[in-house]
Backbone as a chain_set.jsonl record, in Angstrom:
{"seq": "XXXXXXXXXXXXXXXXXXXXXXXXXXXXXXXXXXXXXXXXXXXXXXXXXXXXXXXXXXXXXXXXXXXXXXXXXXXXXXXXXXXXXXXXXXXXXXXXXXXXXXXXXXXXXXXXXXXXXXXXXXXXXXXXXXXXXXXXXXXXXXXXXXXXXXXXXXXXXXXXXXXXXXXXXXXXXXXXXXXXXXXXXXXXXXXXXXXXXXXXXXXXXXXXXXXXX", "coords": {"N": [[116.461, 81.464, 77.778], [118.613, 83.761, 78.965], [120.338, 84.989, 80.75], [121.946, 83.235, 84.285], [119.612, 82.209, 86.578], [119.997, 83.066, 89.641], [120.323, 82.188, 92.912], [119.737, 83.475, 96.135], [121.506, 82.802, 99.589], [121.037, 84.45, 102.155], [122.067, 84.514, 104.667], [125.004, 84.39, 106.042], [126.344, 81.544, 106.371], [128.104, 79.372, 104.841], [127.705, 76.419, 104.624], [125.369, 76.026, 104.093], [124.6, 77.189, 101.984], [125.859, 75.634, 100.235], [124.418, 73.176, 100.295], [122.025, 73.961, 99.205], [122.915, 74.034, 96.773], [124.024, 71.787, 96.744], [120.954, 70.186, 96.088], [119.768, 71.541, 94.275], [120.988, 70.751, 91.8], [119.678, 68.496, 89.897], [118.281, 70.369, 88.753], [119.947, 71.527, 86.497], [120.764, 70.751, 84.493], [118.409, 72.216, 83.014], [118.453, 74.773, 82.946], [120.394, 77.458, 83.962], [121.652, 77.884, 86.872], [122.863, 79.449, 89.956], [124.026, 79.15, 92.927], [124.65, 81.905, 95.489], [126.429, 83.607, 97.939], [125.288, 85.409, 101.316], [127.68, 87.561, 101.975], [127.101, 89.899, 104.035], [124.835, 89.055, 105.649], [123.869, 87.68, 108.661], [125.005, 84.635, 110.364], [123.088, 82.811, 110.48], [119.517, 83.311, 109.612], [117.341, 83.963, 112.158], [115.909, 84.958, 113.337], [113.136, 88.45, 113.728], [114.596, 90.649, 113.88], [116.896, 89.611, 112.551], [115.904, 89.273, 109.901], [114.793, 91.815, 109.221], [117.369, 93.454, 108.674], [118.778, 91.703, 106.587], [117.377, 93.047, 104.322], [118.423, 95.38, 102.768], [121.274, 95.019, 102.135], [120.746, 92.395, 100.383], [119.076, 93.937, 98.52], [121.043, 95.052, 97.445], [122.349, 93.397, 96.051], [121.194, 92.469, 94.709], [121.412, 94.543, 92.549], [123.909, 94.439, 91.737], [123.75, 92.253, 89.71], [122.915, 92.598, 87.061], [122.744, 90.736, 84.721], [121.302, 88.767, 85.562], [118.527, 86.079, 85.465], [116.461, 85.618, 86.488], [115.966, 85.74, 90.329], [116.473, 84.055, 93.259], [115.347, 84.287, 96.498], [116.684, 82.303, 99.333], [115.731, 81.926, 101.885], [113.318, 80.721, 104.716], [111.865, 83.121, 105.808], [111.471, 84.898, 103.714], [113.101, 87.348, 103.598], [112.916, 90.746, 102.96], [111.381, 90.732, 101.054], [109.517, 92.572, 99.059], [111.034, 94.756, 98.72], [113.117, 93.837, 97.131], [111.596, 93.086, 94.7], [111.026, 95.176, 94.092], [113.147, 96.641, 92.737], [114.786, 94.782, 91.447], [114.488, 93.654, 87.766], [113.89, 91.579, 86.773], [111.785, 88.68, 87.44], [111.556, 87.89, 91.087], [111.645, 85.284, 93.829], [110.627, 84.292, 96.691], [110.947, 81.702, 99.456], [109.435, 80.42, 101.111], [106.755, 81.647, 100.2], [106.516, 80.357, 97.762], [106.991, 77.475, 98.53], [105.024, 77.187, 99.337], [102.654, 77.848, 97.652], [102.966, 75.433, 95.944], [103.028, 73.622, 97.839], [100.076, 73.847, 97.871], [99.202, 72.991, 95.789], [99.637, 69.913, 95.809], [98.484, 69.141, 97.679], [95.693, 68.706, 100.476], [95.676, 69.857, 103.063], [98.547, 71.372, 104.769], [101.906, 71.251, 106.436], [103.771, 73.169, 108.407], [108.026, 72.513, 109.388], [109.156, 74.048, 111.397], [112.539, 76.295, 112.429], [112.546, 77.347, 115.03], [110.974, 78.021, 118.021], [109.948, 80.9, 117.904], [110.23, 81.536, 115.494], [107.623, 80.694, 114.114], [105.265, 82.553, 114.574], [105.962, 84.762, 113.027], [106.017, 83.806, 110.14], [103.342, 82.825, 110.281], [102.325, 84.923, 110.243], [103.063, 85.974, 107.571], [101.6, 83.817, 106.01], [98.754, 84.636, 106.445], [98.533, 87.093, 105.371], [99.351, 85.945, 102.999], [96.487, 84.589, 102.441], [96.051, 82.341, 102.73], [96.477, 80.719, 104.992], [94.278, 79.136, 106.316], [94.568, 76.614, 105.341], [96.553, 75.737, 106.382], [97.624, 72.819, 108.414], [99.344, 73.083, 110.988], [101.956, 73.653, 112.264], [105.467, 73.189, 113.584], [108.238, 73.504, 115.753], [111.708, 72.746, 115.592], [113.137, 73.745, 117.14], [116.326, 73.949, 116.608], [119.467, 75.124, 115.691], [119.836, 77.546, 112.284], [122.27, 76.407, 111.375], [122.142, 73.504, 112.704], [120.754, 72.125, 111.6], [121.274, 72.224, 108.891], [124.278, 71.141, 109.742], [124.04, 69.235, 111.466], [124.255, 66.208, 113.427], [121.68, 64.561, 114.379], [119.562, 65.873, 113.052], [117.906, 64.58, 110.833], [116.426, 62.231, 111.946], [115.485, 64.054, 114.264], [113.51, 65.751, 112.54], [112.319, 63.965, 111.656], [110.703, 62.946, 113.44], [109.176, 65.135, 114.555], [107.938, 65.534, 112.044], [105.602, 63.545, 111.95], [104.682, 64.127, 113.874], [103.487, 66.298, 112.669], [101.526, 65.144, 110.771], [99.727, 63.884, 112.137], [98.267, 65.959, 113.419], [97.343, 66.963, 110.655], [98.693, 67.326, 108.215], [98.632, 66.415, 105.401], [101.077, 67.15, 103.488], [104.127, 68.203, 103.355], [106.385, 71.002, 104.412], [109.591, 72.349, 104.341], [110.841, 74.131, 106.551], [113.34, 76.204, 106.333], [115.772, 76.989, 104.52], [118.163, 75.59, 105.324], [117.785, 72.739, 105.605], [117.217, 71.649, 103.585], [119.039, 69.518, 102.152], [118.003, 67.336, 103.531], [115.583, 66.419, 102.534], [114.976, 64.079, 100.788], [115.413, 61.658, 102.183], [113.864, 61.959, 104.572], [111.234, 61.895, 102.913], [110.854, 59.232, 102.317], [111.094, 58.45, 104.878], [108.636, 59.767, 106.02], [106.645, 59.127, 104.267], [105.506, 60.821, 102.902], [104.314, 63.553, 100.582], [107.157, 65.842, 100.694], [108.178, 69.029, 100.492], [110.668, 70.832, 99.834], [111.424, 74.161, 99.807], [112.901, 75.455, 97.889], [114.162, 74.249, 96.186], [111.053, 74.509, 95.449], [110.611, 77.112, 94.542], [112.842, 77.87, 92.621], [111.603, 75.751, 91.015], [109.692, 77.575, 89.863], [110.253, 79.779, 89.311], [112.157, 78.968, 86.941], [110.2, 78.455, 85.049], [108.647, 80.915, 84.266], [111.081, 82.356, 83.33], [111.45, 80.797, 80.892], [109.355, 80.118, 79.759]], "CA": [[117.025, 82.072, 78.99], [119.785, 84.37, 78.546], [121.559, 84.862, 82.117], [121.46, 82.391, 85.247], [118.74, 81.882, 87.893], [120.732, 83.32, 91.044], [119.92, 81.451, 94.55], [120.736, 83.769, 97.152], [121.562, 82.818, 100.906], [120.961, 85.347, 103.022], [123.11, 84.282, 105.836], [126.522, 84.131, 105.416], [126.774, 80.214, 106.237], [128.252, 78.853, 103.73], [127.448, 75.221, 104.545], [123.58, 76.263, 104.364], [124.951, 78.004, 100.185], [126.37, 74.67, 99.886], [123.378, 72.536, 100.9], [121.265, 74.447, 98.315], [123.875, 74.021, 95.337], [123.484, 70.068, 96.123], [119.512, 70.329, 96.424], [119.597, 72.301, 93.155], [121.679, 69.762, 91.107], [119.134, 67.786, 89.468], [117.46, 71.036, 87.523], [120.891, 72.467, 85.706], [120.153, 70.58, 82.992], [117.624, 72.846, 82.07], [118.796, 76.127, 83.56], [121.885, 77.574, 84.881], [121.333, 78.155, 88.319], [124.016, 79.906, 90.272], [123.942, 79.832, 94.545], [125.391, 82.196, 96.297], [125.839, 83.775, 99.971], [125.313, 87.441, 101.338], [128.418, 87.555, 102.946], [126.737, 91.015, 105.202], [124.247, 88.254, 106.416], [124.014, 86.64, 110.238], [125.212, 83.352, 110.335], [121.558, 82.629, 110.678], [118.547, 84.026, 109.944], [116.563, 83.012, 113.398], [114.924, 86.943, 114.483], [112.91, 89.532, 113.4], [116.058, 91.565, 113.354], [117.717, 89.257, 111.063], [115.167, 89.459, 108.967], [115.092, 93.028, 108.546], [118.904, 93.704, 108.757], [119.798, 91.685, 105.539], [116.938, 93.718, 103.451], [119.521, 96.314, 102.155], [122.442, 94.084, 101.625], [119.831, 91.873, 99.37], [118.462, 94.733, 97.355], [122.429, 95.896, 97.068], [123.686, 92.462, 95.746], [120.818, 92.063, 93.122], [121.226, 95.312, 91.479], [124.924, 94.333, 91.218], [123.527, 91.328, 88.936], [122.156, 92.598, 85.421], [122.661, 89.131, 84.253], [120.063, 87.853, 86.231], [117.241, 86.083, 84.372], [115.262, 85.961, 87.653], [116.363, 85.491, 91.732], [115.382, 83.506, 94.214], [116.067, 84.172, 97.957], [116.484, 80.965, 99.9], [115.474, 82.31, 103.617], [111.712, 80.819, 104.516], [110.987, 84.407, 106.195], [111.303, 85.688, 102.292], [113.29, 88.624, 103.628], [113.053, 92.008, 101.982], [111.057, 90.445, 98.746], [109.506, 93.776, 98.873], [112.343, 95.748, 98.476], [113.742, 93.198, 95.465], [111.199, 93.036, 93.639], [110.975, 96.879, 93.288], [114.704, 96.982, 92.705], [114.953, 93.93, 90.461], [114.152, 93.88, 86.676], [113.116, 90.621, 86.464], [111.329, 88.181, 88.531], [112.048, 87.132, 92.344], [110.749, 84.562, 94.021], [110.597, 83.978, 97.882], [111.076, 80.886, 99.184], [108.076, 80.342, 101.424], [105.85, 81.936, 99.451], [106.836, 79.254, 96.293], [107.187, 76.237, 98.945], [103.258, 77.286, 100.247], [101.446, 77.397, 96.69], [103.603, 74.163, 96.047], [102.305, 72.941, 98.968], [98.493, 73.644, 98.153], [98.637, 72.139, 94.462], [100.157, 68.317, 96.08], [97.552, 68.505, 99.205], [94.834, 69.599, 100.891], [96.665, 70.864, 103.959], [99.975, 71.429, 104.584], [102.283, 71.281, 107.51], [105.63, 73.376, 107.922], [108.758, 72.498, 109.828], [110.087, 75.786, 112.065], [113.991, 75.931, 113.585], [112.529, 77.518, 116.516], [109.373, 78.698, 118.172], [110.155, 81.836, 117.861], [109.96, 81.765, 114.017], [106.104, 80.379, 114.23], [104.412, 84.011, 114.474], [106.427, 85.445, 111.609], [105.872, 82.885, 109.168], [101.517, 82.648, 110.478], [101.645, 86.804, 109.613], [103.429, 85.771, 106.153], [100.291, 83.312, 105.385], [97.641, 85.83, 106.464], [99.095, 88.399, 104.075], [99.147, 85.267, 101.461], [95.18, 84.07, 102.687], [96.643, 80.263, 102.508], [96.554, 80.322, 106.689], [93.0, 78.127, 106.634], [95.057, 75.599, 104.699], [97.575, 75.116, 107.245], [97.204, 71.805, 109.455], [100.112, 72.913, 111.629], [103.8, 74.219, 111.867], [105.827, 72.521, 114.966], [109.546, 73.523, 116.129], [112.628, 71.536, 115.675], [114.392, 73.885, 118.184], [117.576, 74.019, 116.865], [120.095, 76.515, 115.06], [119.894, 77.226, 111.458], [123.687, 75.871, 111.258], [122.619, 72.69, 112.858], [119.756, 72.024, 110.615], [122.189, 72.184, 107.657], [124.997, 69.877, 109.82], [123.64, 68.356, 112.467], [124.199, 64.621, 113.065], [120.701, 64.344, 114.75], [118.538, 66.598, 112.738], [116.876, 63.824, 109.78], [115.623, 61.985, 113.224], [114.169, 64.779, 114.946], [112.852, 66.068, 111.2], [111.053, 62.436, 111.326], [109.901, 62.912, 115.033], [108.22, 66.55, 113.904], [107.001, 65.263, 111.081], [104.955, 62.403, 111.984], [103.878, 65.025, 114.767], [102.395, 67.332, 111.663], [101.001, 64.321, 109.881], [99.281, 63.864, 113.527], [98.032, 67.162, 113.005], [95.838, 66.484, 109.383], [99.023, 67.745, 107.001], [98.988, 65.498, 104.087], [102.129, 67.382, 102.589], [104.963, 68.685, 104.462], [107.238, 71.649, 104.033], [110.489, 72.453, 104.982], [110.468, 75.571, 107.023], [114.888, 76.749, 106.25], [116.873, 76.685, 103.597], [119.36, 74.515, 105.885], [116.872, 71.831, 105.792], [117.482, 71.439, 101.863], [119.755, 68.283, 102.284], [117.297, 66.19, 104.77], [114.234, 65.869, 102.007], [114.626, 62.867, 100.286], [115.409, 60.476, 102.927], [112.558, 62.14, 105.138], [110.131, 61.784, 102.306], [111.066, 58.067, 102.23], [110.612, 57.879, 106.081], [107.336, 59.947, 106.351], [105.499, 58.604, 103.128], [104.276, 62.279, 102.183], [105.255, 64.706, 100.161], [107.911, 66.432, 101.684], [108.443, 70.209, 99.656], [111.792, 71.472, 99.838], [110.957, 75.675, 98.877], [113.889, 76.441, 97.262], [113.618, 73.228, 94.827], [109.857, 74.986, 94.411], [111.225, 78.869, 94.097], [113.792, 77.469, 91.899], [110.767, 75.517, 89.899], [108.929, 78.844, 89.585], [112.115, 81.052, 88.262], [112.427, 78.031, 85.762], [108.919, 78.224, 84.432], [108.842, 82.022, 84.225], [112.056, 82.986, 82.315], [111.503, 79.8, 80.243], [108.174, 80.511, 79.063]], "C": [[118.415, 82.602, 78.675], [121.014, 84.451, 79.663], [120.812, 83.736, 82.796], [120.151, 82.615, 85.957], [119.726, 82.267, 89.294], [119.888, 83.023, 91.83], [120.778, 82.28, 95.642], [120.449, 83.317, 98.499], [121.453, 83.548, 101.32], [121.497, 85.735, 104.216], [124.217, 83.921, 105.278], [127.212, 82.719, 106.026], [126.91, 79.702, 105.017], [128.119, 77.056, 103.202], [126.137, 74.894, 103.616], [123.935, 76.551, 102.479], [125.295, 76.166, 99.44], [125.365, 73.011, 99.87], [122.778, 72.873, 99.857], [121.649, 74.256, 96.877], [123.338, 72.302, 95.199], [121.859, 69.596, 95.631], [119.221, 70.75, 94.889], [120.233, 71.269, 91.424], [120.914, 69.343, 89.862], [118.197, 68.82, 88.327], [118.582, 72.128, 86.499], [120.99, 71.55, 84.322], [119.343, 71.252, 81.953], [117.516, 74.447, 82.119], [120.34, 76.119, 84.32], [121.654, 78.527, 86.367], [123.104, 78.284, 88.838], [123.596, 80.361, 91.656], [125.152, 80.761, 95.179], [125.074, 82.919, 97.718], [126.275, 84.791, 100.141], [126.189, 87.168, 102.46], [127.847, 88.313, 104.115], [125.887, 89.913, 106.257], [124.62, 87.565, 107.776], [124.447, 85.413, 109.698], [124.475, 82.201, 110.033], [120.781, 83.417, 110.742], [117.706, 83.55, 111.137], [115.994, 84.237, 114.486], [114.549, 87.469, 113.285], [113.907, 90.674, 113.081], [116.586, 90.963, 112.255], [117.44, 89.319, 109.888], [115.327, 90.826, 108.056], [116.458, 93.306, 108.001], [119.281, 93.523, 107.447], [118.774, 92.411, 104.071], [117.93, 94.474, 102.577], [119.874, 95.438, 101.39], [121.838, 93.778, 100.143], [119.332, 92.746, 97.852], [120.065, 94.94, 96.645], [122.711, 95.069, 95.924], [122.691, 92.209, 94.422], [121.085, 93.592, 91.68], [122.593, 95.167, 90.962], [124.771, 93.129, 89.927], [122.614, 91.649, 87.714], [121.701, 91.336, 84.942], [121.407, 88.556, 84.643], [119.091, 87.531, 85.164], [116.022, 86.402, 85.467], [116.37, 85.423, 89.546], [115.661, 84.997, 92.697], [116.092, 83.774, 95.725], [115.497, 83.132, 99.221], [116.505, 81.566, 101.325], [114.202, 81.959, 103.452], [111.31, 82.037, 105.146], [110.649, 85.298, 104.682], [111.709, 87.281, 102.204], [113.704, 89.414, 102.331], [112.402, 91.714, 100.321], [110.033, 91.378, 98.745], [110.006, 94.246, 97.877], [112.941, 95.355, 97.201], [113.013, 92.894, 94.607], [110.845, 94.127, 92.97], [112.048, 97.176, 92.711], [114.298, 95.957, 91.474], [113.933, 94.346, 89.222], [113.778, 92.519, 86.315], [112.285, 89.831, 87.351], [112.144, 87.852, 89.877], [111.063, 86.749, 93.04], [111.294, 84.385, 95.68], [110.429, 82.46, 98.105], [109.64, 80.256, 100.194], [106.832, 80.573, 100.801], [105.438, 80.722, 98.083], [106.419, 78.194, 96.909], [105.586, 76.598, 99.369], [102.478, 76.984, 98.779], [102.598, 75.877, 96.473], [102.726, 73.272, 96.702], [100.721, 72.141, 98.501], [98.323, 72.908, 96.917], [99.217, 70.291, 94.47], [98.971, 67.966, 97.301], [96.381, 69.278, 99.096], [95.227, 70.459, 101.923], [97.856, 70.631, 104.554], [100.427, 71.626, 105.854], [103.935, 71.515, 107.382], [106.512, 72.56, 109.571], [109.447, 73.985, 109.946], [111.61, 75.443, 112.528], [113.355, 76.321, 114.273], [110.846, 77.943, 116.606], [108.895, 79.747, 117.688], [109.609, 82.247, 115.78], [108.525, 81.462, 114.001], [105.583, 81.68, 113.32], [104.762, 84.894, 112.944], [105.823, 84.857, 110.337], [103.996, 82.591, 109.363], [101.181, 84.329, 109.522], [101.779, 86.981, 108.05], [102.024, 85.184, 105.361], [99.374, 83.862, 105.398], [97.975, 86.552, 104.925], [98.804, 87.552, 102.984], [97.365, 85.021, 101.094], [95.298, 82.661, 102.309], [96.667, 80.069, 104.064], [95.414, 79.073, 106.928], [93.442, 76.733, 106.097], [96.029, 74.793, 105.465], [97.039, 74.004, 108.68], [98.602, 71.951, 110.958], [101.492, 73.512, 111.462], [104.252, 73.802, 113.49], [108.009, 72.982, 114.714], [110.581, 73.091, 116.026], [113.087, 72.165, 117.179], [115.964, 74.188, 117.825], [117.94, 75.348, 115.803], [119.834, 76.492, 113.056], [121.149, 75.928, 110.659], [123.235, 74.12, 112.169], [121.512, 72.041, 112.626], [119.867, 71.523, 109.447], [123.129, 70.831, 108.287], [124.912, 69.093, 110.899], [123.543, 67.044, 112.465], [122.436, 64.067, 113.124], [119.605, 65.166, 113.948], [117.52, 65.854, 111.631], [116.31, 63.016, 111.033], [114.855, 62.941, 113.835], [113.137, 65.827, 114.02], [111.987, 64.985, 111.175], [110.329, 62.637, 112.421], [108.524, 63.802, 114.586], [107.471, 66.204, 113.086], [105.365, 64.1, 111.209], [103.602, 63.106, 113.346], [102.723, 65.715, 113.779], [101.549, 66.772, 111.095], [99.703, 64.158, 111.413], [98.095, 64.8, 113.45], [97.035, 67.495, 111.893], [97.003, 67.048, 108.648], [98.772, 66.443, 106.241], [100.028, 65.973, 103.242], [102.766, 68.408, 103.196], [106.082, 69.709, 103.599], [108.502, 71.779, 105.079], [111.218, 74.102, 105.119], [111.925, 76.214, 106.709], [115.57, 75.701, 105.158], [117.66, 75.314, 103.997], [118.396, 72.909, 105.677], [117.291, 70.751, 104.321], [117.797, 69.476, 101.641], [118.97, 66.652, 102.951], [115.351, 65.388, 103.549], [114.048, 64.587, 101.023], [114.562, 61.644, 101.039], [113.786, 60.677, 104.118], [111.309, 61.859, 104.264], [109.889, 60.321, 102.358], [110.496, 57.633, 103.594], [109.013, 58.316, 106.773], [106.035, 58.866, 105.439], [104.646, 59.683, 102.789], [104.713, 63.054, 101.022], [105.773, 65.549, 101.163], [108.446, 67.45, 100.148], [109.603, 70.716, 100.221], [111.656, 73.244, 99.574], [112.053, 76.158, 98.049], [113.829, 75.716, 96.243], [111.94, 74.326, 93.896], [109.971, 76.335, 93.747], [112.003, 78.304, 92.775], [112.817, 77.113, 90.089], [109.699, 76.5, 89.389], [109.683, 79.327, 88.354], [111.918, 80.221, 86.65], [111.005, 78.791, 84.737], [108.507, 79.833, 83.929], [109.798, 82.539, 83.365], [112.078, 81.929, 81.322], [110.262, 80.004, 79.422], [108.133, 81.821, 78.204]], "O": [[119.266, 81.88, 78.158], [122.193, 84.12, 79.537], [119.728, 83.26, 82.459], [119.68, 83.681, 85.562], [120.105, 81.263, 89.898], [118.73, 83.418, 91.7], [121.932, 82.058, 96.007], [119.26, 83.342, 98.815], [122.264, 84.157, 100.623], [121.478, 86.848, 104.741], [124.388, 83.273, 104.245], [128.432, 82.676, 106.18], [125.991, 79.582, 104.207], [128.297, 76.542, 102.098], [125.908, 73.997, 102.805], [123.237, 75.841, 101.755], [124.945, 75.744, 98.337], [125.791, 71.945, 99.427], [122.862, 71.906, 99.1], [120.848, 74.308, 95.944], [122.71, 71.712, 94.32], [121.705, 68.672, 94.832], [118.304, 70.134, 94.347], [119.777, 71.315, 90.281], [121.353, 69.733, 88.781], [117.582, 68.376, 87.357], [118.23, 73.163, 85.933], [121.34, 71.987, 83.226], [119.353, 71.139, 80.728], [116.726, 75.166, 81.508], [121.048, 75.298, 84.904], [121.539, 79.739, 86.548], [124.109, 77.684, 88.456], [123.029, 81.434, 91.864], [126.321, 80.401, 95.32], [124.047, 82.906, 98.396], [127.247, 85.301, 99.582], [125.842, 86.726, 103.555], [127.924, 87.751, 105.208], [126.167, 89.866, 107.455], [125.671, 86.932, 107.878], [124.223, 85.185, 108.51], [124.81, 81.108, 109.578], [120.853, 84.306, 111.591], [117.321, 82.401, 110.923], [115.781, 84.368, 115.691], [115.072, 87.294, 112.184], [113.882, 91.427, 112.108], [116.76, 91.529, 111.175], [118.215, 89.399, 108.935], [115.716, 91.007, 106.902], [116.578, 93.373, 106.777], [119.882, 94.409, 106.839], [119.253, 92.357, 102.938], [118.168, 93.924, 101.502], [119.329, 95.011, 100.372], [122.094, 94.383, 99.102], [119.256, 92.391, 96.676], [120.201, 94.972, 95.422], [123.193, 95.567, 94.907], [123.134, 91.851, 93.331], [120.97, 93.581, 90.454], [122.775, 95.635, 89.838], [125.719, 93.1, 89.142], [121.639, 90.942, 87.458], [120.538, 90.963, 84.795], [120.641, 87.924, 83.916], [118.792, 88.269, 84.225], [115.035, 87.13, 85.361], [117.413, 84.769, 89.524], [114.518, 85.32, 93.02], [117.257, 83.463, 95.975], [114.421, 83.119, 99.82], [117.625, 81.603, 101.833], [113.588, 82.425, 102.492], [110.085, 82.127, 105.059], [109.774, 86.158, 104.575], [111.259, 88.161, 101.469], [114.334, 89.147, 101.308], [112.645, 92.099, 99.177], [109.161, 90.765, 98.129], [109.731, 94.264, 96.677], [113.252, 96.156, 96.319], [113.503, 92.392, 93.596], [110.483, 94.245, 91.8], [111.951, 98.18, 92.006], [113.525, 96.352, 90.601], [112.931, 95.049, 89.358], [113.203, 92.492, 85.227], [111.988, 90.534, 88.317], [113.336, 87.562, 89.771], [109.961, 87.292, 93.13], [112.518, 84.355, 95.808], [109.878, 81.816, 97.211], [108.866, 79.531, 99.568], [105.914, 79.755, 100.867], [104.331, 80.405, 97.649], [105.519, 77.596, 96.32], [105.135, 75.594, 99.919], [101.749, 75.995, 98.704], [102.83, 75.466, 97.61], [101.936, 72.436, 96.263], [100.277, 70.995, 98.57], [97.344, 72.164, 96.857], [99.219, 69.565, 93.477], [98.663, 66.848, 97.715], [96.017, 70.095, 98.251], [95.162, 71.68, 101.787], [98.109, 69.463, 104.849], [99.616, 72.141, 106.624], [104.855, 70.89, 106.854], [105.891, 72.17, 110.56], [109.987, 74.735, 109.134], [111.836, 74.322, 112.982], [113.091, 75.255, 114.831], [109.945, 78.103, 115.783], [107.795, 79.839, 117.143], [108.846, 83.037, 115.223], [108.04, 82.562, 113.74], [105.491, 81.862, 112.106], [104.024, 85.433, 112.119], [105.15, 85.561, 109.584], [103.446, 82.094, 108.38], [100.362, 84.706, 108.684], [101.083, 87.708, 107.342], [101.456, 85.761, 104.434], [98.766, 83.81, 104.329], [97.606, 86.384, 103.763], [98.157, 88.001, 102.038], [96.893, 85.167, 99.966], [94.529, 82.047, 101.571], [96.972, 78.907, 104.335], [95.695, 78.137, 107.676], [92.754, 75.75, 106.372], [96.299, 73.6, 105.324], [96.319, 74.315, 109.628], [98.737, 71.042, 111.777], [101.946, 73.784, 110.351], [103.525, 74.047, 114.453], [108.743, 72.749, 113.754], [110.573, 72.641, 117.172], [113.343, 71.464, 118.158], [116.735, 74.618, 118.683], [117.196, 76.194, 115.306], [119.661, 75.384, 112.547], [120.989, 75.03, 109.833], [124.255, 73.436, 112.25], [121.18, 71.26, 113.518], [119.113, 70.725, 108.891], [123.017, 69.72, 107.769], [125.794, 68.283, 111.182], [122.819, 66.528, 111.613], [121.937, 63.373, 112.239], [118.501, 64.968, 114.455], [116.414, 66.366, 111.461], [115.149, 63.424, 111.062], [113.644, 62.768, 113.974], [112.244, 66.52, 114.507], [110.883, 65.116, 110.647], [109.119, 62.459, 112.281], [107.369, 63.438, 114.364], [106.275, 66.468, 113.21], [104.349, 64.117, 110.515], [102.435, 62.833, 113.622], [101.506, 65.72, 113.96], [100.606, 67.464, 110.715], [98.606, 64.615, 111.091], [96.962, 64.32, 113.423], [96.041, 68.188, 112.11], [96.363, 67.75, 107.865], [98.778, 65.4, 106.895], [100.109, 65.373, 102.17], [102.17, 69.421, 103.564], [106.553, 69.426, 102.498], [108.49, 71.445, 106.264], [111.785, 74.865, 104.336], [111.65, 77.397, 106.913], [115.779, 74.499, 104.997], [117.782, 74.297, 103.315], [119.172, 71.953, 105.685], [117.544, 69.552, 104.201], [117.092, 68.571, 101.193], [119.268, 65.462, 102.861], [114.529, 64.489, 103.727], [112.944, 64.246, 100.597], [113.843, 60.7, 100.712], [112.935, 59.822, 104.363], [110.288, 61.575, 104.891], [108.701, 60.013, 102.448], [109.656, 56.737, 103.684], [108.364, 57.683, 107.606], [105.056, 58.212, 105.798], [103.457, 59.63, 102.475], [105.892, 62.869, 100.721], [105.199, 65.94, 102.18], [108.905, 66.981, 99.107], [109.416, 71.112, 101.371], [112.142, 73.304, 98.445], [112.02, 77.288, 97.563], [113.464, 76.277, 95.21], [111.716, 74.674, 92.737], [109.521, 76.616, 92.637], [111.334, 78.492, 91.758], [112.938, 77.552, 88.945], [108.898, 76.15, 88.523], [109.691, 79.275, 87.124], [111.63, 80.734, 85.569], [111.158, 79.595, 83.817], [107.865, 79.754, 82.881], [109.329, 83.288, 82.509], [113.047, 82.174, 80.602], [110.435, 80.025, 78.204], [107.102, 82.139, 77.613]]}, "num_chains": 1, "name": "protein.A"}
């Protein structure tokens, strides 16, 4: 591997950039992984607008990166990975897309965590397009903001509530629908007893396996 692994945020929270750096920790031993955050980005991705909106930006900020060995963009809508993988010269990896086959090679069916309702529909039209939808036992709401996902006192409790809801449901292996989430998967894995998939850990373990090979 010659350049880093870039992790980009897509929202310009920098808690959420900072969340992903700790999450990421445990594989710079074997790669140099480098997060950072699209300043142009919402605060939160949490719309169809936001989605679209930081396409550009995204394509802008990888062509500023030669270096790159490969990119991963930590948003679960997987905005604009289109657009960057026509632009980009090496691989990029979405982070839904990574955290879903992930998913299907630990279970039989899988169950995400959404911030809001609203995200649901987006993320069902994403799995169609993949043909992994018949696999899904479920996807359930937290409700709250991306930003309080990432620092929320209450959010590894109502991450256990949800979860135990999806397990309810027939997942046998749980994803975690936002980046912000990153921080909450080891102690939840401990309190569900499932696998609990982080996607940016699995994007991350893609990139690896790809410019490494």
């Amino acid at each position: 591997m010659t350049g880093p692994i870039v992790v980009i945020n897509p929202n310009s929270n920098q808690a959420v950039t900072d969340g992903l750096d700790h999450a990421l920790a445990g594989f710079r031993g074997a790669a140099r992984i480098e997060c950072v955050t699209l300043a142009e980005g919402p605060f939160g991705i949490e719309s169809q607008r936001h989605v679209d909106q930081v396409a550009l930006p995204l394509s802008a900020l990888i062509e500023t990166r030669p270096d790159a060995a490969a990119f991963v963009i930590a948003c679960y809508s997987d905005p604009g990975i289109d657009l960057c993988r026509a632009t980009a010269k090496v691989p990029v990896f979405g982070i839904q897309e990574s955290g879903v086959l992930t998913a299907l090679a630990r279970g039989d069916r899988f169950g995400i965590f959404a911030i809001a309702e609203a995200s649901i529909p987006r993320h069902l039209r994403y799995m169609r397009r993949m043909g992994v939808d018949h696999r899904l036992a479920g996807e359930r709401a937290l409700n709250m903001s991306v930003d309080e996902s990432a620092r929320g006192e209450g959010t590894l409790a109502r991450l256990t509530e949800v979860g135990q809801d999806l397990i309810g449901d027939g997942a046998d292996v749980l994803i975690l629908g936002c980046a912000g989430m990153a921080r909450h998967r080891v102690p939840l894995q401990a309190a569900l007893k499932r696998p609990v998939i982080d996607p940016t850990q699995a994007a991350v373990a893609m990139a690896m396996g790809a410019v490494l090979a």
